[in-house]
C-alpha positions as CSV (number, residue, x, y, z in Angstrom):
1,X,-13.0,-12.5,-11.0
2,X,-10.8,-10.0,-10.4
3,X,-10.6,-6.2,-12.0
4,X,-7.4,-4.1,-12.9
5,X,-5.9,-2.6,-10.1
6,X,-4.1,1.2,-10.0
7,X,-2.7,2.6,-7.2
8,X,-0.9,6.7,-7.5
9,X,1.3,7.8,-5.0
10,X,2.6,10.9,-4.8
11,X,4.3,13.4,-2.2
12,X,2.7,16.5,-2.1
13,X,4.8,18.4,0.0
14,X,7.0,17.5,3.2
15,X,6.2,14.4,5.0
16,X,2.6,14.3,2.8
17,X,1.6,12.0,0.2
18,X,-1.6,11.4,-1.6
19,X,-3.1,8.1,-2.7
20,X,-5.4,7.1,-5.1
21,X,-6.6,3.7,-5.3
22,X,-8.6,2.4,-8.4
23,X,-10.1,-0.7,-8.8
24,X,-12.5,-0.8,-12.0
25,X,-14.8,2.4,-11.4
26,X,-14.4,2.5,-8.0
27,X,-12.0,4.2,-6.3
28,X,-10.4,5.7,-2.6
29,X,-8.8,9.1,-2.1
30,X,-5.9,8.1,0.9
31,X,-3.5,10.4,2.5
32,X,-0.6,9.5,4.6
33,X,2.2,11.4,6.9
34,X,5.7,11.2,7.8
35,X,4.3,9.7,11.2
36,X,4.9,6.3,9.5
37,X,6.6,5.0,6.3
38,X,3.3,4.7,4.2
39,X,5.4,3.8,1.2
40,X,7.9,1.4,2.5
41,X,4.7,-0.2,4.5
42,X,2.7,-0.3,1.2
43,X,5.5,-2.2,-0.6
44,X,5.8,-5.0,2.4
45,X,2.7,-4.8,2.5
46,X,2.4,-6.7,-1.1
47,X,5.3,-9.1,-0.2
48,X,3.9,-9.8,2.7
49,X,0.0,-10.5,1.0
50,X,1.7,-12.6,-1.9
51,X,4.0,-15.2,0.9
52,X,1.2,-17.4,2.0
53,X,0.4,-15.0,5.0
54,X,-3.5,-15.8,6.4
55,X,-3.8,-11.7,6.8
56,X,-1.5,-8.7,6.7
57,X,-2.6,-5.2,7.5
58,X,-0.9,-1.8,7.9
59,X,-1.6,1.8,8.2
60,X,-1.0,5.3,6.7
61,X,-0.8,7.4,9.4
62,X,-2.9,10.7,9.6
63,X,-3.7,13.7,11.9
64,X,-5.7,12.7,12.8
65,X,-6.7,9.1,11.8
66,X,-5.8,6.0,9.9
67,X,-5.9,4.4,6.8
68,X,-5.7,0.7,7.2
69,X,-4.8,-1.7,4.6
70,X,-6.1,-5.3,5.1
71,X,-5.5,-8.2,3.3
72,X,-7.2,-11.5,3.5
73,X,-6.1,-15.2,1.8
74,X,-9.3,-16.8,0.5
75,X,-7.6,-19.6,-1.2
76,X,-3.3,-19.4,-2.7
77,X,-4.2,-17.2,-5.4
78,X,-7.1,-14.8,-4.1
79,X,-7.1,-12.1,-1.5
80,X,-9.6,-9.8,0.2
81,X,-8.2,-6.7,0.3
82,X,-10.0,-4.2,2.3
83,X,-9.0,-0.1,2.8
84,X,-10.7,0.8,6.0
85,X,-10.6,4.5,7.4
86,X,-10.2,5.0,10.8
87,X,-11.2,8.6,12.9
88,X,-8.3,8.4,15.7
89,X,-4.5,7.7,14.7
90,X,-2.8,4.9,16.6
91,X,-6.2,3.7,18.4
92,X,-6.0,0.3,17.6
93,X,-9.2,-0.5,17.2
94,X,-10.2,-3.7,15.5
95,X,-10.9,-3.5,11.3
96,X,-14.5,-4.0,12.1
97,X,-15.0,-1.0,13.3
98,X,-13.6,1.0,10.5
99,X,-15.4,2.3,7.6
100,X,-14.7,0.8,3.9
101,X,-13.3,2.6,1.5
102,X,-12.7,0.2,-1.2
103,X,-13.6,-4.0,-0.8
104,X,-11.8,-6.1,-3.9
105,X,-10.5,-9.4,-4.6
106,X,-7.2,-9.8,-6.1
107,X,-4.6,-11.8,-6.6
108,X,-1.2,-11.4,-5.2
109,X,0.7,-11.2,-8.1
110,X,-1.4,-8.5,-9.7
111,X,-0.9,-6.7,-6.2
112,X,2.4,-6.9,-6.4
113,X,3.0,-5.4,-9.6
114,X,0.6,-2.6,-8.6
115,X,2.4,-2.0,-5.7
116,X,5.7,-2.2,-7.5
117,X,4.9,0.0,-10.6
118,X,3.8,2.7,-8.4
119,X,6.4,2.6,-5.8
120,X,9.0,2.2,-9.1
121,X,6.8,5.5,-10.5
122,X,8.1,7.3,-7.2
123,X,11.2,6.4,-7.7
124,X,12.1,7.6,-11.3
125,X,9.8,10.8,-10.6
126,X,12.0,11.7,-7.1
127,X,15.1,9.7,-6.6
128,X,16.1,8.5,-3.5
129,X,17.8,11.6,-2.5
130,X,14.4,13.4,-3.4
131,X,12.5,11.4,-2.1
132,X,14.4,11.4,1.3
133,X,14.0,15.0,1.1
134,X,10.5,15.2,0.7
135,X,9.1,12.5,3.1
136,X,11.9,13.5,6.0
137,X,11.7,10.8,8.9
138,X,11.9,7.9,6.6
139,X,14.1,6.8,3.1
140,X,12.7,5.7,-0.4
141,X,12.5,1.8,0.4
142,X,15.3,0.5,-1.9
143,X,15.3,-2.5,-0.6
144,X,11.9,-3.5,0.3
145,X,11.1,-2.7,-3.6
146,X,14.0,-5.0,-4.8
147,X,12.9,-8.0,-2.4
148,X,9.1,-7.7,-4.1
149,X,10.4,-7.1,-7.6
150,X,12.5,-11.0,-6.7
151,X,8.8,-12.0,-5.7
152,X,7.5,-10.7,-9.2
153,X,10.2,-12.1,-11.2
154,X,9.7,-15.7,-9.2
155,X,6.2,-15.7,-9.6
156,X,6.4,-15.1,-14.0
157,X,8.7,-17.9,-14.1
């Protein structure tokens, strides 16, 4: 059985954002830098999860350290999903060795539509101009968000 998902994102101040990940009554504080595009990663991330992939991961980058997102298929309409943290950015090592954050099962559609309501939240709260402002190397992720709201809207039909 699976439990609600929430996830906030929010810039908090140039090339910074803050996440908060809640699943029931547990929860992970996550931060992320301009070093990569946590956002834009988040919201493949969740197309990525819900396409039939085995296992998709990504990271917000830190300084220093990582914030690794994993996802795991156990059958077509459950995942593992995993937050690991990491000490040293870009060190590649294996998810084993990172420490868990938050463990849940899900499925991909309600991922999805976690990952796009907050992503969508970012968007009406900054614009895409304000947005681009405040995260500096990378732009709000237009079109990564449209492509997973198509996923949404074929997966309600």
């Amino acid at each position: 059985m699976t439990v609600p998902l929430k996830i906030i994102y929010e810039l908090v101040g140039t090339g910074w954002s803050k996440c908060m990940v809640e699943v029931g009554e547990r929860r992970a504080e996550l931060s992320a830098s301009y070093l990569s595009d946590a956002l834009g990663n988040l919201v493949l991330f969740a197309c990525a999860a819900g396409s039939g992939f085995h296992s998709v991961s990504f990271g917000f980058d830190e300084e220093p350290g990582e914030y690794r997102w994993v996802a795991e298929s156990i059958d077509a309409n459950l995942l593992l999903v995993r937050i690991l943290e990491f000490p040293d950015l870009w060190g590649h090592k294996p998810n084993t060795e990172g420490k868990v954050l938050l463990e849940f099962q899900i499925a991909p559609r309600l991922l999805a539509q976690a990952v796009f309501a907050t992503a969508n939240e970012v968007l009406q709260k900054y614009g895409s101009k304000g947005y681009a402002e405040k995260w500096a190397l990378h732009s709000f992720p237009e079109r990564e968000l449209a492509m997973l709201k198509t996923a949404i809207d074929g997966w309600q039909q």
